[in-house]
C-alpha angles and dihedrals in degrees: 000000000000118000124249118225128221084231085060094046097050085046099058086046093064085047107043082042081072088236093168098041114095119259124281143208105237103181124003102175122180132194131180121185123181111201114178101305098344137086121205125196119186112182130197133193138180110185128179120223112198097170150347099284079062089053089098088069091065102058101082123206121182122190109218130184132233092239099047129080117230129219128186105200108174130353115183145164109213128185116230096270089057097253103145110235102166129041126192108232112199089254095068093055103099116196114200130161129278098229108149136189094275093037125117097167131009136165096180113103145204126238108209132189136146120226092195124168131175103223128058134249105055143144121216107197119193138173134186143163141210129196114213117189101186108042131156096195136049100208127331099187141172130184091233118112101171136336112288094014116129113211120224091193139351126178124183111199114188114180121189132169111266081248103056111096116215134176119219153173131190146164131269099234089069120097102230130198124163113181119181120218142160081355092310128130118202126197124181125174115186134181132193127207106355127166117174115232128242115271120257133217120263091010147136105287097271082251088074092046102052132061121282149169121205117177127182131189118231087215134035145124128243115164079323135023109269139187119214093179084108134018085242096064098040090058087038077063097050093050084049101051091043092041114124096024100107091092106137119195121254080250097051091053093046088060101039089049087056096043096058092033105135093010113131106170114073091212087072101040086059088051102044087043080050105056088037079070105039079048093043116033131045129211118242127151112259113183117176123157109296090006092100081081121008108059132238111257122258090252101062087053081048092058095031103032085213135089146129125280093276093048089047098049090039078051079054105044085046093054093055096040090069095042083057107245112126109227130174138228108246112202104223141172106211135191126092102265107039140149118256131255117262107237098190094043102069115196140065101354098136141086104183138048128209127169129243120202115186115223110191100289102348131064138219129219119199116198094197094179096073132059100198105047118108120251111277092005112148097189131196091291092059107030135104094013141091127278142187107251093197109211111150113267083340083070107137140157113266123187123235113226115252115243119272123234088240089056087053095043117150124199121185117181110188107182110186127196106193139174133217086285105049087252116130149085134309131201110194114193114202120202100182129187134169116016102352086055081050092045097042105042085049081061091051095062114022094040136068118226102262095068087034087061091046098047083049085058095042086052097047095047088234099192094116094048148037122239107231095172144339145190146195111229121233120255139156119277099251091042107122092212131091117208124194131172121205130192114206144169135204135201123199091359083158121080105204122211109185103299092346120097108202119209115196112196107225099242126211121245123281121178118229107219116210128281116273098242082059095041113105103164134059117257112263116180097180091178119034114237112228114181133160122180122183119191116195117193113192094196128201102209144153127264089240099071147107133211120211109188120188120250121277119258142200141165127208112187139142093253090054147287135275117187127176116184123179126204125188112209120181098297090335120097129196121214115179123179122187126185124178129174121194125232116244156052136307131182121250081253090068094054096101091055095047091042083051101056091055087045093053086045090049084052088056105045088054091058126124106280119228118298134210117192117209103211 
């Protein structure tokens, strides 16, 4: 029998120990109690730490608000049998302010400590809790720690009173008991061995994917009393929270009174009101006790000239309001990829506020955070998704319209001048809609020119030619389209194979989504894709020569069209490339032919580029 070494023992221990695996959560477990007018949230987590690039995880950070009380109840540093060999004494707990970037003020703090240790493997295990007494929502909980992360175990106990009414939603991959004794209702969700996948391109946001809890009480009272049983009371509260806040300063009426002096059309009065606060105000996150919901009131944007995105639409509302045009609050969550509402779940689902002021038959919708953005102008973070219209007790969900693919349009014009030997100038003409105009009119203000001429570069793909120059063209503040122009030149664009010089057209970027046997989720494009791009090569070129140009193409399919054509002009050659992807949602059924459609596209673009042949 051979004999087994210390040295081999202590060697399957590091590896059994899973020192090279990433770190795990090996217990998240989550418990909310409400107990009269207080919540109280108490969280626990076991992690394991197998090496250094683990070491983040132990530097703890814990947001807490203003409004809540904090308590650290244990901080540890375990080996892997369990034996404690660090504990964390009060001293070595640092608060310091949660300012952010986009902060102006700010009362929340973080809670910061390190559970470092110098041999792997190793568990921290830590547990707090936090007392809330105004609250909206009873849990809204997830088993996900932190991306990549598998979860061992994860467990979400809720316990109510028998007579507290909630409203609630979760997922199906939850285990799920209630039990009911001495008038209390227990709730508890777990879930073993979970690991969330990896997210997937034009899909559901990765929130509506993985497992989740969301719990609402019917009843509650957050700077008023409020109901979340309908959509209609909930915004009924929110009118409510926010009522009495419109007050303008003597100074601020004064102005208003001149701006909209001799201006009969209210159209016109909203805009002009509109552009004096895009001109006047600025947007910075202000978060101060119960700030993160009820607004600041217009007079504190008329002293500052600064406030959130509540402050500055109330500013607006208020500005309207004595100009004597009604306008509403709208509940929004904003972003481009975002999760949807829940329709069937009323209460605080919403991160963003804009303003709606009906017109006769037509409505207008203020964005008050951005200066840049044209009047009435939705945008790719607020379109195609519900919203809160908030009316009193006629508040409802409404549904923003999707962008057109006329409204994302994308026109590239690349005119090239070249000599026997590809080398020349270009001149590149750029019409941009949808979310290039947004990302490039943001440049034009917020960068220098050195990193605007970079993110120009980054956009055309310049790997084949040099910038020389480029300029923004000139357009009225509320137009929706972004114009550059771009001067260019190019050295070599021909690859020659014996008598044969090869053009290859610079294509524009299409993604390539995964393959079906990998595809989990259904397809969701929540925005349409609409890009042109037209190549014209002015060609010096011999008598003696022949032009082959590839066949034309064009698909036609339910998910969208690409279509390249290709003219030849008297040394001057077309090339014209058109890509549009349709807005909606497919089942996971239709993958193939989706996937199909980009694979067919990816076939295309490899093709043989145009040939002339020098006989």
């Amino acid at each position: 029998m051979p004999r087994i070494s210390l040295f081999h023992i202590s060697l399957f221990l590091f590896f059994s120990t899973g020192f090279f695996a990433r770190a795990q959560i090996a217990s998240y477990d989550t418990k909310v109690k409400i107990d009269e007018d207080r919540k109280i949230i108490e969280k626990s987590f076991l992690i394991n730490i197998n090496s250094r690039d683990d070491l983040h995880l132990a530097d703890i950070e814990i947001e807490v608000q203003n409004s809540q009380e904090f308590k650290l109840l244990e901080a540890s540093v375990l080996y892997a049998n369990g034996e404690m060999v660090r504990k964390l004494k009060n001293r070595d707990v640092k608060t310091s302010s949660n300012l952010s970037y986009d902060s102006f003020f700010n009362d929340d703090v973080v809670k910061e400590f390190e559970l470092y240790w110098n041999n792997y493997p190793y568990q921290i295990k830590y547990v707090y809790s936090i007392v809330e007494y105004k609250f909206v929502s009873v849990a809204g909980w997830s088993p996900i720690v932190e991306k990549g992360l598998s979860v061992k175990k994860a467990s979400l106990q809720v316990e109510i009173p028998s007579d507290y009414p909630v409203s609630m939603d979760f997922s199906d991959q939850l285990q799920y008991q209630v039990n009911e004794r001495d008038d209390v209702k227990t709730m508890v969700w777990e879930i073993r061995d979970y690991k969330k996948p990896e997210q997937e391109m034009f899909a559901p946001h990765e929130f509506e994917t993985i497992p989740y809890v969301s719990i609402f009480p019917q009843e509650f009272k957050y700077g008023v009393a409020g109901n979340s049983g309908s959509w209609a009371s909930f915004g009924e509260w929110f009118d409510s929270l926010n009522r009495g806040s419109l007050m303008l300063t003597v100074r601020e009426k004064m102005i208003i009174d001149n701006l909209i002096k001799g201006i009969d059309d209210k159209r016109e009065i909203v805009k002009t009101l509109y552009h004096y606060l895009q001109d006047n105000v600025r947007y910075v996150n202000v978060r101060l006790d119960i700030g993160g919901l009820k607004s600041y009131p217009a007079e504190y944007v008329c002293q500052k000239k600064y406030g959130d995105c509540k402050a500055l639409t109330t500013y607006m509302k208020a500005l309207l309001n004595y100009a004597g045009i009604p306008s509403n609050y709208v509940l929004i969550r904003g972003g481009f990829d975002v999760p949807r509402i829940n329709p069937n779940l009323p209460g605080q689902q919403f991160n963003h506020t804009i303003l709606s002021v009906p017109l006769g038959n037509d409505t207008l919708w203020l964005e008050n955070t951005s200066g840049i953005i044209p009047f009435n102008y939705l945008g790719t973070s607020l379109q195609n998704r519900k919203a809160l219209f908030v009316n009193k007790d006629r508040s409802k969900l409404i549904t923003f319209p999707a962008m057109t693919l006329d409204e994302v349009y994308e026109h590239r014009v690349f005119v090239f001048g070249l000599d026997s030997e590809g080398s020349g100038a270009i001149i590149i003409s750029q019409h941009l809609r949808g979310g290039e105009f947004e990302k490039y009119r943001y440049f034009q203000k917020a960068l220098n020119p050195e990193e605007q001429e970079r993110a120009i570069k980054n956009g055309l793909n310049t790997t084949y030619f040099d910038l020389e120059s480029f300029s923004f063209l000139p357009a009225g503040r509320d137009e929706r389209q972004f114009n550059i122009l771009v001067e260019a030149s190019c050295k070599n664009l021909f690859r020659r194979v014996g008598n044969m010089k090869i053009i290859k057209p610079p294509v524009f970027s299409v993604p390539m989504p995964e393959k079906p046997e990998k595809r989990r989720n259904a397809v969701r494009v929540h925005i349409p894709v609409n890009k042109a791009d037209s190549m014209v090569y002015n060609l010096s070129l011999p008598e003696n020569h022949e032009i082959e140009l590839p066949a034309d193409v064009f698909l036609d399919t339910p998910y969208g069209q690409y279509e390249t054509r290709y003219l030849d002009e008297n040394n001057k050659l077309i090339v014209v490339s058109k890509f549009q992807l349709f807005q909606g949602d497919y089942p996971i059924e239709d993958y193939d032919g989706f996937y199909s459609f980009f694979s067919e596209i990816d076939k295309i673009r490899h093709q043989s580029g145009i040939v002339i042949n020098i006989k």
